[in-house]
C-alpha positions, 0 to 999 in steps of 0.5 A: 531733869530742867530745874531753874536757871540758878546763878546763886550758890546759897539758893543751890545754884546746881553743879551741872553749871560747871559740869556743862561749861557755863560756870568754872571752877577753881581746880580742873581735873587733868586727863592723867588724874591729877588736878590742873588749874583753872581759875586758880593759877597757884596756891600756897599752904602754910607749913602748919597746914592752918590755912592757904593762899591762892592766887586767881586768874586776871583774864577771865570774863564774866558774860553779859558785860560784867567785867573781868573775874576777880578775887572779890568774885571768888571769896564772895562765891564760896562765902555764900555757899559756905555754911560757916559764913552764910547760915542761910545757905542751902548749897549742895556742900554748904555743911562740906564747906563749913567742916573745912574752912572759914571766910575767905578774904581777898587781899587783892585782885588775884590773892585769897586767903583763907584758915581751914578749920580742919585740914583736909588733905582732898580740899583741892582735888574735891572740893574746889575742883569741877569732876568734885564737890565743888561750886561755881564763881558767879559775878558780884558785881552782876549780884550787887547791882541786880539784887538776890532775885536776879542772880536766882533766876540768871547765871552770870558766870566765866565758862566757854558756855553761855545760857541762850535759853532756859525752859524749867521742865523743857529744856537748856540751849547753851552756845559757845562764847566764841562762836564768832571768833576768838578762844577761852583763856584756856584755849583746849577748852574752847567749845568745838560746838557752837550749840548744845540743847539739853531736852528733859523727857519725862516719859521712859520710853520715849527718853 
């Protein structure tokens, strides 16, 4: 199925945008099973495991000229997906989210911290990493100066994909960001197809 374009996590912004490469998650999972960063660096949990800190990337570029990913963007993402923060939140893992921490804070431009309200030992490897149940980083600055209609209709987001167009029952047609030169910040992850279309058929036999 082609739903709408939907760059809001509250409004059940779909996982198929970190799925497809438009958005980008803060885990990524590694060809041996285990989880690598992606818009994490690091991260650190405290000894009595009541919360953590995780350190985020500074070279991330939102598309459409909204700047560089910060902490801001990060913490503000996961607040409005979370149940716990956002009550009004429809987002495929905002009850997950709620079971297993609070708000979270950036104390800077790269540094979030946050308290689980119950510790879960998979909390890296589900649910912030892109093969889990995970959310996509969207711009706050794109939401601020828009407004909730726009970020429901427009994914401003920091993967190597980006929408070019969007027809809900039809069809999604994303191209690489670096079509015309250059890489993405993790270079392996630079798209080898400069365009993807995705078709929506309805009919079983003609799919």
């Amino acid at each position: 199925d082609v739903g709408d374009e939907n760059g809001l996590n509250q409004a059940q912004s779909p996982e198929t945008v970190h799925y497809w490469g438009i958005g980008e998650t803060l885990f990524l999972r590694a060809a041996d099973d285990s989880s690598t960063p992606w818009l994490a660096t690091g991260f650190e949990i405290a000894s009595d495991l009541s919360g953590a800190t995780i350190t985020i990337r500074s070279d991330a570029e939102f598309t459409d000229g909204f700047g560089a990913l910060t902490a801001e963007d990060v913490a503000c993402s996961m607040n409005d997906a979370n149940a716990a923060t956002n009550p009004n939140s429809i987002h495929g893992q905002a009850g997950d989210f709620n079971g297993l921490w609070g708000e979270w804070t950036a104390v800077d431009d790269t540094t979030i911290t946050f308290d689980f309200t119950q510790f879960d030992a998979t909390w890296k490897d589900d649910f912030l990493n892109q093969s889990g149940q995970s959310f996509s980083v969207f711009s706050k600055a794109a939401f601020d100066q828009n407004g909730d209609d726009f970020s429901r209709d427009n994914i401003v987001a920091t993967g190597p994909f980006e929408v070019e167009s969007w027809d809900r029952d039809d069809q999604v047609t994303i191209v690489s960001r670096y079509a015309d030169g250059g890489e993405h910040y993790l270079p392996e992850l630079t798209p080898k197809t400069n365009r993807i279309q995705f078709r929506e058929i309805v009919e079983p036999t003609s799919r």
